[in-house]
C-alpha positions in Angstrom: 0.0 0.0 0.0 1.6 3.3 -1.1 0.1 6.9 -0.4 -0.2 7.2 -4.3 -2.6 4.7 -4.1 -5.4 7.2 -2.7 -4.9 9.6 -5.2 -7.4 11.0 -7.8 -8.1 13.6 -10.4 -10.0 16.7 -8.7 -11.1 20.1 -11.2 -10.6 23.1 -8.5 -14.5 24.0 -9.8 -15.6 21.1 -8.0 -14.0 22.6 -4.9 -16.9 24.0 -2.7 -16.5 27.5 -1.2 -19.8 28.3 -0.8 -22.1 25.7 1.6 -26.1 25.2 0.6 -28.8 25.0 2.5 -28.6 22.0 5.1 -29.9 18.7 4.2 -30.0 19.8 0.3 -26.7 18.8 -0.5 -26.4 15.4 -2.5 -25.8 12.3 -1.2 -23.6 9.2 -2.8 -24.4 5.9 -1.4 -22.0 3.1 -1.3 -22.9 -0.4 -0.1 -19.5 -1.9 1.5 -20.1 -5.7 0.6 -21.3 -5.2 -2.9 -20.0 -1.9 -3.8 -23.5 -0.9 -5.3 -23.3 2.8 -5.6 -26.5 5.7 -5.3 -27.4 9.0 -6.3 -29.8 10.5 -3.8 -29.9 14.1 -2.2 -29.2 14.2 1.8 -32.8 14.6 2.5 -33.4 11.1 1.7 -31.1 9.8 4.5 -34.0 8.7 6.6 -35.0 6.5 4.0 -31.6 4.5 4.3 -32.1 4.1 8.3 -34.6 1.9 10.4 -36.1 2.1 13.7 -33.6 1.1 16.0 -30.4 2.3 14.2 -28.0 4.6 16.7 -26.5 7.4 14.9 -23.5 9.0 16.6 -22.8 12.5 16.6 -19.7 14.8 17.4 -21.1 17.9 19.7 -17.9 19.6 19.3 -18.3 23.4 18.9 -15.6 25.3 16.3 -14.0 28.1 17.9 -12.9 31.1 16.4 -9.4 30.4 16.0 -7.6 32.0 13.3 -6.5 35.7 15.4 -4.7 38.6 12.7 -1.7 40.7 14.1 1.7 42.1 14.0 4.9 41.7 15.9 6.6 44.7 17.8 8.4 45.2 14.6 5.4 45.7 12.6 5.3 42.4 11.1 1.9 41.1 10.4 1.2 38.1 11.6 -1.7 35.1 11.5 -2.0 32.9 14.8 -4.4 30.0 14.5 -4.8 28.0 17.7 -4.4 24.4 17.7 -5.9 24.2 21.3 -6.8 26.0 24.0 -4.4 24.9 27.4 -6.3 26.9 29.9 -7.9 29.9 30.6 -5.2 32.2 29.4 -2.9 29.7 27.7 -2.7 28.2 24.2 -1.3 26.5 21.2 -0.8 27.9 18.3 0.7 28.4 14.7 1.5 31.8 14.1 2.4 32.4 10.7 5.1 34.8 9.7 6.4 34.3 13.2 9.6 32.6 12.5 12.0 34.2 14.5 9.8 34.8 17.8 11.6 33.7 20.8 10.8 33.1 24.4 9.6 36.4 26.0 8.6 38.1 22.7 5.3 39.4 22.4 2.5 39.7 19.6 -0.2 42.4 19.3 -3.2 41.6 18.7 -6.4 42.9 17.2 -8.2 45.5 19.4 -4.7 46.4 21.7 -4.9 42.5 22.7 -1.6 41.4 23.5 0.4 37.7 24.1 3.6 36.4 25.0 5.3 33.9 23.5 6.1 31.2 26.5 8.0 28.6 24.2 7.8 26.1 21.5 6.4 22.7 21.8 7.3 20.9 18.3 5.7 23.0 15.6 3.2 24.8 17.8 4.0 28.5 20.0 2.9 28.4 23.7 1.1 31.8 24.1 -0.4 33.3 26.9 -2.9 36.1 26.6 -2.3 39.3 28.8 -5.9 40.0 29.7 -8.1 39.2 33.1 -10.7 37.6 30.5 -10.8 34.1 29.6 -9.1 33.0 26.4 -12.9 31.7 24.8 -14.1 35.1 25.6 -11.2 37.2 24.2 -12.0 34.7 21.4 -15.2 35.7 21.2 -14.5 39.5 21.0 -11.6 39.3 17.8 -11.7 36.0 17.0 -12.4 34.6 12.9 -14.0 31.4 12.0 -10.9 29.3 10.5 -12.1 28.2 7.3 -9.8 25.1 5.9 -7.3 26.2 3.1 -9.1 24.8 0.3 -11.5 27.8 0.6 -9.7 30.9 -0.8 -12.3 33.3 0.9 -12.2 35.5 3.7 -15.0 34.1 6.7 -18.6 35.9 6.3 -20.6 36.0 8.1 -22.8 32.9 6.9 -19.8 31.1 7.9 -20.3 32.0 11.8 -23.7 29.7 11.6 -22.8 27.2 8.6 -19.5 26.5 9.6 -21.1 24.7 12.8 -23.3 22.0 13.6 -26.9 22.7 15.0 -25.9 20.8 17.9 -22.4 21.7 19.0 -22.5 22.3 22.9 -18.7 21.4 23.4 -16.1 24.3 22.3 -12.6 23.4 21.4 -12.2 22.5 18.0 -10.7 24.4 15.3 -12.0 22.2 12.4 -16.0 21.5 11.6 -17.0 17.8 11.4 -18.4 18.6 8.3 -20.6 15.6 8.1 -22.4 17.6 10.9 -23.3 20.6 8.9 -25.9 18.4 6.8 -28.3 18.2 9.5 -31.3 20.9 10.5 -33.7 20.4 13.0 -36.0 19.4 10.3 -34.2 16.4 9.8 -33.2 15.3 13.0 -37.1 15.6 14.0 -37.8 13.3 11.2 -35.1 10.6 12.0 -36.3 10.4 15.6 -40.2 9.8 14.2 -38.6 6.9 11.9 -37.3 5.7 15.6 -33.8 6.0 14.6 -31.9 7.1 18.3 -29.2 9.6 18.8 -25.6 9.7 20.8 -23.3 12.0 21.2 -19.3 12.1 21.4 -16.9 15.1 21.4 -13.9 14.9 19.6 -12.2 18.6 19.2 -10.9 18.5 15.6 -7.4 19.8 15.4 -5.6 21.2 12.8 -3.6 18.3 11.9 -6.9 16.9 10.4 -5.8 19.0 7.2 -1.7 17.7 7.2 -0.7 15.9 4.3 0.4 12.2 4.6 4.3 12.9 3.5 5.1 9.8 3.7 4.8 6.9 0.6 4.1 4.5 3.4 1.0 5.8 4.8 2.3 2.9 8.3 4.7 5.8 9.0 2.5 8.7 9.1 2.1 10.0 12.8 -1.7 11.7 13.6 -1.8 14.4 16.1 -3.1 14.1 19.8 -6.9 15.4 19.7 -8.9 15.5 22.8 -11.7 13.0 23.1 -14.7 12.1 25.4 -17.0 9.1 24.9 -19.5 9.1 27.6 -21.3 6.3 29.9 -24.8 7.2 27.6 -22.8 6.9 24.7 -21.4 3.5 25.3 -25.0 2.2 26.6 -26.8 3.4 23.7 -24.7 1.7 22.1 -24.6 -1.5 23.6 -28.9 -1.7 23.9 -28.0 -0.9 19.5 -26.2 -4.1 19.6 -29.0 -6.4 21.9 -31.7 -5.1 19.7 -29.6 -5.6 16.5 -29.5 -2.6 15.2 -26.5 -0.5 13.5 -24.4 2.0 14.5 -24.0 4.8 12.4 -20.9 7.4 13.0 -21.8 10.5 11.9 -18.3 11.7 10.2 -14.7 10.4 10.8 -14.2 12.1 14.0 -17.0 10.0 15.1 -15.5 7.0 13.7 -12.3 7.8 15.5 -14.0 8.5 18.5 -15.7 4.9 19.0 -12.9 3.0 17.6 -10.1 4.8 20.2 -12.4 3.6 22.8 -12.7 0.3 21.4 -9.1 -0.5 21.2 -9.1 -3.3 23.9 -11.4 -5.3 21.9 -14.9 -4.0 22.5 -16.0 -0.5 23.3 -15.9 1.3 26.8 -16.3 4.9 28.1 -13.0 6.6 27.4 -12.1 10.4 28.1 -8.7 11.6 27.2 -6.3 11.6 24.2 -6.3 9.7 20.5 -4.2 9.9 18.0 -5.6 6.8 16.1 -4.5 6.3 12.6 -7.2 4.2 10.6 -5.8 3.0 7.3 -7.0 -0.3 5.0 -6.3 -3.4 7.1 -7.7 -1.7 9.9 -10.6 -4.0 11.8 -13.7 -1.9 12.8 -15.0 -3.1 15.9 -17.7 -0.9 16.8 -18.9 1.0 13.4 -22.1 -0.3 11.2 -22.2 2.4 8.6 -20.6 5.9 8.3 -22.0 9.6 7.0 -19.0 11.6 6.1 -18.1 14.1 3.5 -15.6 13.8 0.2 -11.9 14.0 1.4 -8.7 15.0 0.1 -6.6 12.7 -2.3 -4.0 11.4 -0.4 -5.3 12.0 3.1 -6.0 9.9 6.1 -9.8 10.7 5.8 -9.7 9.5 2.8 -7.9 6.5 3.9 -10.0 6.1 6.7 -12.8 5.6 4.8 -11.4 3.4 2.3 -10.3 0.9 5.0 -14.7 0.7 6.2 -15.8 0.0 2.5 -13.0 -1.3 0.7 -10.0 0.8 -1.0 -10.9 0.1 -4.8 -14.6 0.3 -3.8 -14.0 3.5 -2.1 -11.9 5.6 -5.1 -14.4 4.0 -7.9 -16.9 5.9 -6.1 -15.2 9.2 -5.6 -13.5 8.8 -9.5 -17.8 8.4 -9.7 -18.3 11.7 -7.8 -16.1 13.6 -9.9 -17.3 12.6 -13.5 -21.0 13.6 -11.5 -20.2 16.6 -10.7 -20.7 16.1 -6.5 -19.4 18.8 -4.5 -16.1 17.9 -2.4 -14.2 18.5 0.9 -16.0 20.7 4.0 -18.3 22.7 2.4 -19.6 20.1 -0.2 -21.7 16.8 -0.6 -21.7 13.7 1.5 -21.6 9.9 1.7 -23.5 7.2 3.0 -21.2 4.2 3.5 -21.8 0.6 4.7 -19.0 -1.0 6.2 -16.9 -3.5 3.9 -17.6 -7.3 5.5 -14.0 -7.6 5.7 -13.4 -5.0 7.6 -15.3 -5.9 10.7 -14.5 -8.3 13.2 -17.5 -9.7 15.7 -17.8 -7.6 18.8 -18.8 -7.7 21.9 -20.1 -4.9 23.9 -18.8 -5.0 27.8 -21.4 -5.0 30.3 -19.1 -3.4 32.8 
């Protein structure tokens, strides 16, 4: 298996910079043990789900992370956090920031000003100078940090599109996309079809948009994300599994989320870090069927989801998507996947 492998052919017009109206983007279906393949619109989703199907959902809440500024010099500068340490300490790119040291100092938008504390690998260790907590200097000068693949300054649409209807959790710095489908509307109707809900948080870093460098994707090394899978999460679940229904991870943060707390064998509750890297060979041991978005060529997404429904499966549909004319990446169209046969291994659900 070589990173080349996941590549494909994508026109930048098929690049989505704009989103549409939730629930009326299109929808490709793939079925994991035949490879069968759908055209449907995201609307129709209830229609592929049954009373006592789970779906899982990441309540992370984007913050606004990408802060504009200059150095004493007069150097303007971009800091983008990567996470929020505490309330007046954080992680952070800062582009155009090469030489800051330890003890330099960035001004910020508003007369807001941070010092650098240090360097931990690629990120700067800031700490805002201001009695406020970090979320709420956020708040106040913050922008919404739209992926690189839109070439757009954030709107103001982006404040409301560029988040789920049901984030509750801030920390993440990335959307899970597959989350920005959903209205009200829809989740009202998926409940009357009896189809139950759970919830996880994963806080989407920015290492979700790095580039697997390497030709062997084995030696590509994810970054640490932050993530919580509750006690009601794990016995929804397990009731899903007694009645014998399937569980349905909303995007691949979800998907990451159940499977780092299923690496023992079977899935418990689990708070803390993942860095799980999900590639083909991988064995699913909690995941039924997946709703994500169209990835990146060459990306672990993109990998991730060719390990559920198959690798050759998995790029026929997308080399599909693009002769179609679907919408790709964060803004763009979805998938409903089932998982490859293969790639599942028989579970069982702890009753601890």
């Amino acid at each position: 298996m070589r990173r080349s492998d996941f590549y494909f052919d994508l026109p930048p017009s098929l690049i989505a910079q704009y989103p549409v109206e939730r629930g009326a983007s299109r929808l490709l279906t793939l079925d994991g043990a035949s490879g069968r393949t759908g055209d449907r619109t995201f609307s129709e989703l209830p229609e592929l789900l049954v009373a006592g199907d789970l779906m899982v959902f990441n309540d992370t809440r984007v913050i606004p992370a990408r802060l504009l500024g200059h150095k004493p010099s007069g150097g303007r500068v971009e800091v983008f956090i990567e996470r929020i340490l505490d309330r007046e300490r954080v992680l952070a790119q800062v582009r155009g920031g090469k030489s800051l040291s330890p003890g330099s100092s960035l001004l910020l938008e508003r007369g807001i000003e941070v010092e650098v504390l240090g360097r931990r690998e690629e990120w700067f260790e800031l700490r805002f100078d201001d009695p406020r907590p970090v979320l709420e200097i956020l708040d106040e000068i913050g922008h919404i940090p739209l992926p690189p693949y839109i070439q757009r300054p954030d709107e103001s649409l982006d404040q409301d599109r560029y988040q789920t209807v049901y984030a509750r959790s801030p920390g993440a710095v990335a959307a899970p996309t597959a989350g920005l489908h959903f209205d009200e509307a829809l989740l009202n109707r998926l409940t009357a079809r009896g189809v139950e809900s759970a919830y996880i948080t994963l806080h989407v870093g920015a290492g979700t948009f790095q580039p697997v460098r390497s030709e062997d994707p084995s030696q590509h090394r994810m970054h640490n994300e932050w993530v919580d899978v509750p006690e009601e999460t794990f016995r929804a679940v397990r009731a899903t599994r007694a009645r014998g229904g399937r569980v349905v991870a909303v995007g691949t943060t979800s998907i990451r989320a159940l499977e780092s707390a299923s690496r023992i064998g079977h899935l418990l509750p689990f708070r803390g870090e993942t860095d799980i890297f999900i590639y083909p060979g991988y064995c699913f041991r909690t995941v039924d069927a997946l709703v994500t978005n169209f990835h990146l060529p060459e990306s672990s997404l993109l990998m991730l989801v060719c390990a559920f429904a198959g690798q050759e499966r998995v790029m026929t549909a997308y080399r599909h998507a693009v002769e179609a004319g679907y919408r790709f990446f964060s803004y763009g169209d979805a998938m409903f996947l089932t998982a490859d046969p293969v790639a599942r291994i028989s579970r069982f659900i702890s009753s601890a």
